[in-house]
C-alpha angles and dihedrals in degrees: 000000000000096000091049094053097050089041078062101049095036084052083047093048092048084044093059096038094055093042094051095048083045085064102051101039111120126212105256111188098090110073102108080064097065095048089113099049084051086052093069143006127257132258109218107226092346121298105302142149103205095237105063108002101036111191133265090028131121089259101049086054096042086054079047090052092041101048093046102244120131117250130238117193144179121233129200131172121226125218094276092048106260110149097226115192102230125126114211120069091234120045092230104106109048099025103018104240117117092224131122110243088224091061095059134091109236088239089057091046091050089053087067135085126230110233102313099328141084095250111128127209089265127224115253090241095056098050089045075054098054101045089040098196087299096124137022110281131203117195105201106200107223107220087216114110121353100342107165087049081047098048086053103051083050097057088047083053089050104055091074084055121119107192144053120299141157131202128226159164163157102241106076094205078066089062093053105052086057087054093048097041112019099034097170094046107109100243134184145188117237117205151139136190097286089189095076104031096076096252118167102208111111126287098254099051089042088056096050097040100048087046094049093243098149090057089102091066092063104004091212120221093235128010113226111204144187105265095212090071108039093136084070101134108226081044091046090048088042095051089048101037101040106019096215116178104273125201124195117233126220117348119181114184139022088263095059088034079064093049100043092059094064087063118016130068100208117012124210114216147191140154099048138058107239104237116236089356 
């Protein structure tokens, strides 16, 4: 009796343990794909100051552009479907008005400043414009609004697009859409330990997200993962076991740059101007 019992909860035991590696397995064919973003580092939200060169604005990219580094960006979509490059779900903070971008109309978002200067939320199609495929680019998808309508409309955008870009997000249904529906877009999961961020979604969702646990919906071609918490254990097995292609978010300073490269393959920046990069 004893050895059966132990022959059931040894073959459990197996069970979870292959179902659980099973959720967090990347995809892992696409690296050569990434080698751009690995050539430079990446400018978060362009390379701005917030005085007077606010992210995610024309001129912040434009300095990107100018500088070399690769750009990450944020896309939403407004109430008449313009895909508008802006990061937070209210206004507030960059242009003072409490208002979610996605309830606007893009005529009523274009009305508004970022920060003190006459920089605008700029459309998608302009920024593409301004960067004109001359450094890696990451899209990051936004979950506010209508995203999957809005993750569409970007990868249409997208199509016309000469350079080297990449698609992510947060929202795993996001990432699955792309595999289901843009199958040779470059796509990643975003994600942190949420645990120990002080995020306020619900615990289960906090514990597989921050374990990579979804992966499995959408098995993203490279995890993208809060650099403070590198030592995260199901970040720290998938990096080892399966060697995706892993990007720091978000390093703010030479010391955690140092850091980042022993982990991390690209590295995404702000705050802070990369000495001698």
């Amino acid at each position: 009796m004893r050895g059966k019992t132990f022959l059931k909860v040894a073959g459990a035991a197996g069970a979870l343990a292959g179902g659980y590696l099973f959720s967090i397995a990347p995809r892992q064919a696409r690296r050569s794909e990434m080698a751009p973003f690995r050539e430079t580092l990446i400018a978060h939200r362009g390379l701005f100051d917030n005085e007077g060169i606010p992210e995610n604005s024309i001129a912040a990219f434009r300095r990107a552009v100018e500088r070399g580094f690769g750009i990450e960006l944020d896309i939403q979509m407004t109430t008449d479907d313009r895909l508008m490059v802006f990061h937070d779900a209210s206004v507030e903070r960059m242009c003072g008005v409490d208002r979610r971008l996605t309830r606007m109309t893009s005529d009523e978002a274009r009305e508004l400043r970022l920060g003190e200067t006459d920089e605008r939320i700029p459309f998608f199609e302009d920024v593409l414009a301004t960067i004109g495929g001359r450094v890696p680019l990451i899209v990051e998808m936004k979950y506010e609004g209508r995203s999957i309508e809005a993750t569409a409309k970007t990868v249409e955008l997208l199509k016309g697009y000469e350079g080297p870009y990449v698609m992510e997000s947060f929202d795993p249904r996001i990432c699955a859409w792309l595999k289901a529906n843009a199958p040779k877009i470059v796509r990643g999961q975003l994600a942190s330990d949420f645990m120990r961020s002080g995020s306020r979604m619900a615990y289960p969702l906090r514990f597989l997200l921050s374990n990579l646990m979804l992966d499995f919906l959408s098995r993203p071609d490279f995890i993208a993962y809060d650099c403070r918490f590198a030592d995260q254990p199901s970040f720290e097995l998938c990096r080892r076991l399966f060697h995706p292609v892993c990007v720091a978010w978000t390093v703010k300073s030479e010391e955690e740059l140092a850091r980042a490269r022993e982990v991390f393959d690209v590295v995404i920046f702000d705050s802070f101007d990369p000495a001698g990069e």
